[in-house]
N, C-alpha and C positions, 0 to 999 in steps of 0.2 A: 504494500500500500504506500503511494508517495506523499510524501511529506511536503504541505504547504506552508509555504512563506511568504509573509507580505515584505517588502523591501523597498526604503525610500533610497534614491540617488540624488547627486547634486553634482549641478554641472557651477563651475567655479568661473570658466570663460564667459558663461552669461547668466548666474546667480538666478540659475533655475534650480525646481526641485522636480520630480516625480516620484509619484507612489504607486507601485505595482503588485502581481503576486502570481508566485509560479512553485512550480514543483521542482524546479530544476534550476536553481539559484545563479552556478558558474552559466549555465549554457545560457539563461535571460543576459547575464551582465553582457557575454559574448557579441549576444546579438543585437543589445541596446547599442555598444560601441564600434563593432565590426558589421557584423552580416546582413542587418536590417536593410533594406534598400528605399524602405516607405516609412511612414509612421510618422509622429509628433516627433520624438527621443532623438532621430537622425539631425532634426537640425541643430541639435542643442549637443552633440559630441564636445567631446570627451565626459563621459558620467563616472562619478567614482560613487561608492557603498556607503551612505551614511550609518546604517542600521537596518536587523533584516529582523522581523518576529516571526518561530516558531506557530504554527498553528495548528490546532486537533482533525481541522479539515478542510475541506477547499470552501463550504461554505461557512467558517469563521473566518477564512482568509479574505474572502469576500466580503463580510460584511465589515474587516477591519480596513481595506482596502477603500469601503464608500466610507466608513468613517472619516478615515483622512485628508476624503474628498467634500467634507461638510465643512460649513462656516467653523466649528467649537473644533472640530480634528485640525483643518489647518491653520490653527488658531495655534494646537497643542504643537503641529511640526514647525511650528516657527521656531518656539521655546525651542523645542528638541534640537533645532537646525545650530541656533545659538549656544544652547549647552553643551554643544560638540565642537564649537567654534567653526561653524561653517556662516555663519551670520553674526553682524555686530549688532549690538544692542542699538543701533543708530536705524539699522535698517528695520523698518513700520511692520 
């Protein structure tokens, strides 16, 4: 049975974030940075792994993935983005 993960990325060249979630952690990073040829993610290379949560199934992954998709969740990854020092407290 595979193991779902939700995983934020942060692009540093243009102080983007994304939040995703896969079964297969290395091969999404791969293909966020290399392989993808379409998508939102392609324009915003190079993504490095801010934090990846463990999760009991693909539908908790899901719904922590629209979590972070919500006002109060991207509210939380801001904090998160800044307590890892990917954001300064300057930026809203």
């Amino acid at each position: 049975m595979p193991v779902f993960q939700v995983y934020i990325l942060w692009s540093e060249t243009f102080q983007k974030s994304y939040v995703g979630f896969t079964s297969n952690l290395d091969q999404r990073l791969l293909s966020h940075n290399h392989l993808a040829t379409k998508g939102w993610t392609i324009r915003f290379r190079p993504w490095q792994l801010v934090v990846s949560f463990p999760c009991v199934d693909k539908k908790e992954a899901m719904c922590l993935e629209k979590f972070y998709k919500t006002g109060t969740g991207r509210s939380q990854l801001k904090s998160l983005l800044r307590e890892k020092g990917f954001l300064d407290s300057s930026n809203p």
